[in-house]
C-alpha positions as CSV (number, residue, x, y, z in Angstrom):
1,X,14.6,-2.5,-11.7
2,X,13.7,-2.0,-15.0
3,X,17.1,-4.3,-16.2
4,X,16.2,-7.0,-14.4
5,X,12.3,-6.7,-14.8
6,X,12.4,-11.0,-15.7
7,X,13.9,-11.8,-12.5
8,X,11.3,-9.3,-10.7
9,X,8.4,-10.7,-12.1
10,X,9.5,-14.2,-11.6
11,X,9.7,-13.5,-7.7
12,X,6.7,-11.9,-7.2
13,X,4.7,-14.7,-9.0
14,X,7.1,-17.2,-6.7
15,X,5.8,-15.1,-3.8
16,X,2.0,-15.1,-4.9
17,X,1.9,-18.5,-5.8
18,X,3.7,-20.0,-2.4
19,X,1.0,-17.9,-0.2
20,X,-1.4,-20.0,-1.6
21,X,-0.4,-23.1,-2.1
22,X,-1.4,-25.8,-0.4
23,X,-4.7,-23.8,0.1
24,X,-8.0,-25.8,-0.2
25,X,-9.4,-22.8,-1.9
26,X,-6.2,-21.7,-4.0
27,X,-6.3,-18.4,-5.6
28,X,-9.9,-18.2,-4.9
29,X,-8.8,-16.4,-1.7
30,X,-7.6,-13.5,-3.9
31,X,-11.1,-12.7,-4.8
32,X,-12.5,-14.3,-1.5
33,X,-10.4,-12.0,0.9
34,X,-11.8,-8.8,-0.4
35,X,-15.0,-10.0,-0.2
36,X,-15.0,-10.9,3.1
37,X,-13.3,-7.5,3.8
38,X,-16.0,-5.5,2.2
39,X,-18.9,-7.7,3.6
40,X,-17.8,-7.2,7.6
41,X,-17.2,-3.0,6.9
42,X,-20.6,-3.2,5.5
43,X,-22.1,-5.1,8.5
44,X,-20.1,-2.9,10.9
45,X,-20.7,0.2,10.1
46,X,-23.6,0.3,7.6
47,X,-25.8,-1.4,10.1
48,X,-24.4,-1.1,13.6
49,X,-22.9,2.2,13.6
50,X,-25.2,3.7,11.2
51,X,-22.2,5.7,10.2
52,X,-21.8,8.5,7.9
53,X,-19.4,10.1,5.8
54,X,-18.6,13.6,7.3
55,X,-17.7,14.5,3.6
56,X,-21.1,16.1,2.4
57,X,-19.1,16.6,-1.2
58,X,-18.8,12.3,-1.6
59,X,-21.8,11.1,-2.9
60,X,-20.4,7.6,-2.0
61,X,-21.8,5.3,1.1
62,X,-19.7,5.5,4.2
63,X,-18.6,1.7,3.4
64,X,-17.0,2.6,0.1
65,X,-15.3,5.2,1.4
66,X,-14.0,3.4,3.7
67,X,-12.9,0.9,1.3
68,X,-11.1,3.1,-1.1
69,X,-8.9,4.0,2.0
70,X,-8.3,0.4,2.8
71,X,-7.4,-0.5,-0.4
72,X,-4.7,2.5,-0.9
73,X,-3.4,1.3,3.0
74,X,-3.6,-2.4,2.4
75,X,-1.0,-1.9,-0.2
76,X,1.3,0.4,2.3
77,X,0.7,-2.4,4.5
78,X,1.8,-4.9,3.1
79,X,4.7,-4.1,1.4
80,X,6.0,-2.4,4.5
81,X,5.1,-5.0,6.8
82,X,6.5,-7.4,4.8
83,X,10.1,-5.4,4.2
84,X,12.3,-5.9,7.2
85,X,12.3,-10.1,6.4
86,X,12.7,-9.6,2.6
87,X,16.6,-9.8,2.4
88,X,17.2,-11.5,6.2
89,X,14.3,-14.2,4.4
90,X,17.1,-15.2,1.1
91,X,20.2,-15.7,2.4
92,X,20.9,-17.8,-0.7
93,X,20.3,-14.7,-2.2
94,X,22.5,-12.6,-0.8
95,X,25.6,-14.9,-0.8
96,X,26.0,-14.5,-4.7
97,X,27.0,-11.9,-6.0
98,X,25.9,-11.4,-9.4
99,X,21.9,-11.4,-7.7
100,X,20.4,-8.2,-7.6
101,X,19.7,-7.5,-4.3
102,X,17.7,-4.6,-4.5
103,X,14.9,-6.2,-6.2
104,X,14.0,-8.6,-2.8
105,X,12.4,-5.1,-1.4
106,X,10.1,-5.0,-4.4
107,X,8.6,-8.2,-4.2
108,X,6.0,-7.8,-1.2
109,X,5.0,-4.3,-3.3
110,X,4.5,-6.0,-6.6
111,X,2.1,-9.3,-4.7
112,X,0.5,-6.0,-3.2
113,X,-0.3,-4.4,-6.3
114,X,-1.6,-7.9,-7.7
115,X,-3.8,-8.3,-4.4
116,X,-4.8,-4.7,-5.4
117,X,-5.9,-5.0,-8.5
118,X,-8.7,-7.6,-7.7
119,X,-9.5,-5.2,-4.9
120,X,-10.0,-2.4,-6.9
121,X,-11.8,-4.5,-9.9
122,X,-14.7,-5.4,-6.8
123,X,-14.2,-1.5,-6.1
124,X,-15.2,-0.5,-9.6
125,X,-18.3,-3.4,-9.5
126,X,-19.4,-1.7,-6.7
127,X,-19.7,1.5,-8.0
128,X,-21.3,0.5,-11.4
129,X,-23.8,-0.8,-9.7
130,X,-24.1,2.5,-7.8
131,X,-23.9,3.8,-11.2
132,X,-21.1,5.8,-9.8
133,X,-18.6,5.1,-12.6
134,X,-16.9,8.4,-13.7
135,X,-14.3,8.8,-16.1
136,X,-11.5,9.8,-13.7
137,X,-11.5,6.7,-12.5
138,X,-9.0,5.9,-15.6
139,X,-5.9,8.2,-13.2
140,X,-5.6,5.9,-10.8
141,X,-2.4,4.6,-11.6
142,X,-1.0,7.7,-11.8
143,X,-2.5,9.1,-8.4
144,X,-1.2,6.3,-6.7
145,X,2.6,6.8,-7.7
146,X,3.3,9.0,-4.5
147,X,2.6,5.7,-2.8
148,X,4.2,3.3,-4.2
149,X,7.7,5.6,-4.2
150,X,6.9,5.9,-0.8
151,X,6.3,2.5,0.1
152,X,9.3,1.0,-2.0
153,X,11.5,3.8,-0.3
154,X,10.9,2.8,3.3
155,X,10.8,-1.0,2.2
156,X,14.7,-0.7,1.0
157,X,15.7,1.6,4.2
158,X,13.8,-1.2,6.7
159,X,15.0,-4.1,4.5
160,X,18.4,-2.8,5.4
161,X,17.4,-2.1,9.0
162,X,15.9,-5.5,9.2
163,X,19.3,-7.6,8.5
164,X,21.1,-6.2,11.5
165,X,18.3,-5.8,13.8
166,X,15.8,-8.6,14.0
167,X,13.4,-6.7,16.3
168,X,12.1,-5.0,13.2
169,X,9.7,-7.8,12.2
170,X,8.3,-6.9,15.4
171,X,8.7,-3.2,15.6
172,X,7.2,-2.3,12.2
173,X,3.4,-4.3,12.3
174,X,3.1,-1.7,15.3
175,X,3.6,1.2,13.3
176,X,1.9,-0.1,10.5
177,X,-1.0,-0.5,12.8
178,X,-0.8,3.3,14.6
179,X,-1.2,4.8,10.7
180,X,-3.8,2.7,10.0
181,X,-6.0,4.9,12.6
182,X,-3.5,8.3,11.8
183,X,-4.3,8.3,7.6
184,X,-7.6,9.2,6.7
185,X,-9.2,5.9,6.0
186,X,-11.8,5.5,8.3
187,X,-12.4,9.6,8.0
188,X,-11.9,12.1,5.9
189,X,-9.0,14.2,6.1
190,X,-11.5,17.4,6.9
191,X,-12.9,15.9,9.7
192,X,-8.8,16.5,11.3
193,X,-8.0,19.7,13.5
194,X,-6.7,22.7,11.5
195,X,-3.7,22.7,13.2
196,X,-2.6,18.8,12.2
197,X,-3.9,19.5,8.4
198,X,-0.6,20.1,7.4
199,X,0.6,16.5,8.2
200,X,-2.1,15.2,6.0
201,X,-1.3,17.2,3.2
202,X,2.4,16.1,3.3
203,X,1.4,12.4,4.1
204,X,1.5,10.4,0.9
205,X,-1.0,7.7,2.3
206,X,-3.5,10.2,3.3
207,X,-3.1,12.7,-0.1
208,X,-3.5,9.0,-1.9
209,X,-6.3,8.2,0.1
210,X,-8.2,11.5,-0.5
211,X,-7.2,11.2,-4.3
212,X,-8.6,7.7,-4.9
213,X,-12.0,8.9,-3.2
214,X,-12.2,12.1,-5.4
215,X,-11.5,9.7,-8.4
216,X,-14.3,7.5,-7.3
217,X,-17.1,9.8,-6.3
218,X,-16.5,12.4,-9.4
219,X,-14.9,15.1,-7.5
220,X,-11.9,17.1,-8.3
221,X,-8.6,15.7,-7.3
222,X,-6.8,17.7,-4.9
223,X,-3.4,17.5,-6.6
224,X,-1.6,20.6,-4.6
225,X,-1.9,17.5,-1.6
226,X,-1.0,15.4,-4.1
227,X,1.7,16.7,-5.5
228,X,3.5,18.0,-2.1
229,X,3.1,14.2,-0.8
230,X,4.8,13.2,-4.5
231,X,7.7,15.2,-3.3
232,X,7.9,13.6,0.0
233,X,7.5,10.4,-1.6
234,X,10.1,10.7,-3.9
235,X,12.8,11.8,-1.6
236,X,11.9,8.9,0.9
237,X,12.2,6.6,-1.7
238,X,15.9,8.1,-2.6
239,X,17.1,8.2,0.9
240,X,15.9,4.4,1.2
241,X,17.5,3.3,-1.8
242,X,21.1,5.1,-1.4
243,X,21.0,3.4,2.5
244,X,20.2,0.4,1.3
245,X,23.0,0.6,-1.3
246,X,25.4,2.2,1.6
247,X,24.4,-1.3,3.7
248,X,24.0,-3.8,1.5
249,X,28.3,-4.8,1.3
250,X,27.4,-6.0,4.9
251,X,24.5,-8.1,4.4
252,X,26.1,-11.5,3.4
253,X,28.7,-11.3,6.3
254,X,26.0,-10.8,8.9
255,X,23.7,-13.5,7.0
């Protein structure tokens, strides 16, 4: 990854720019989309649900909570989502073979990150105005590492998948859409039974989630979560990569 970090880059500006071209509004959507996003959550459930954070340690509103969580999911979400058409989508790709391979999974997770970052710089506007701004706040990056091996290791296994079994581009967005209601981002993971805790503290998304909201209302990290979901990450994201390596001698004679 790191050997070929030109070519990476290269593709994931390819990928941002092409969503957006042709766009009447550009690359204002980048800014305009989390707007939007932010702006409905608030509607919803600041003013017709009335809802409130079961979490009486956040001193956040229920919205911002809620966003933390979507912005920690959005980049799960799109980068698996996205996986099972990322080799089957370059066949030219594939066909030569002095092209790294291995870095078409990586692309929908880096134009996730960069979707991310503007989502997180409305995040951290929000809470200066709350004057919620704490100094954590400067860990992110590293709390969201158990994500992003986790997310990179099911995009190589289900980029794999995807080139022998079309039904994935299908298949996945279900999935993707079950976790959105089974990770913690529209509740906190307290507010889950005691006997289903222990899938929270093992999920990376959810140990994520919970570790981005700590970060953002001044709390204390729960790293024993977080480091038990880094070792789940990490061993998904070596299992994806050694299958995709295993299946990847196939790809161009089934493309």
């Amino acid at each position: 990854m790191f050997k070929h970090g030109y070519v990476l880059r290269q593709l994931i500006k390819r990928d941002v720019l092409l969503r957006y071209r042709g766009a009447y509004f550009g690359v204002a959507w980048i800014f305009l989309n989390p707007l939007i996003m932010l702006a409905i959550f608030t509607f919803v459930f600041g003013q017709i649900f009335q809802s409130r954070w079961l979490d009486q340690g956040s001193t956040l509103p229920f919205v911002l909570n809620v966003y933390c969580g979507l912005i920690v999911f959005n980049i799960f979400s799109e980068t698996v989502s996205r996986s099972p058409n990322a080799v089957r989508g370059y066949p030219s790709y594939v066909k030569k073979i002095i092209f790294p391979v291995h870095l078409l999974p990586l692309v929908p997770l880096g134009s996730a990150l960069f979707h991310a970052a503007f989502n997180v710089l409305l995040l951290l506007m929000a809470l200066a105005w709350l004057s919620e701004v704490h100094v954590s706040l400067f860990a992110l990056p590293v709390l969201l590492l158990p994500l992003l091996l986790f997310s990179v290791g099911l995009a190589w296994f289900l980029a794999a998948w995807g080139v022998f079994i079309k039904d994935m581009t299908q298949i996945v967005p279900v999935f993707v859409q079950m976790l959105l209601f089974l990770s913690p981002v529209f509740y906190p993971a307290q507010a889950v039974p005691p006997s289903l805790q222990w899938l929270y503290r093992f999920n990376p998304l959810g140990a994520v989630i919970e570790a981005v909201r700590a970060v953002a209302s001044g709390q204390t990290v729960p790293w024993a979560a977080w480091g038990a979901s880094l070792g789940v990450a990490a061993v998904a994201c070596l299992v994806g990569y050694l299958f995709f390596q295993h299946s990847r001698d196939e790809f161009a004679d089934v493309l």
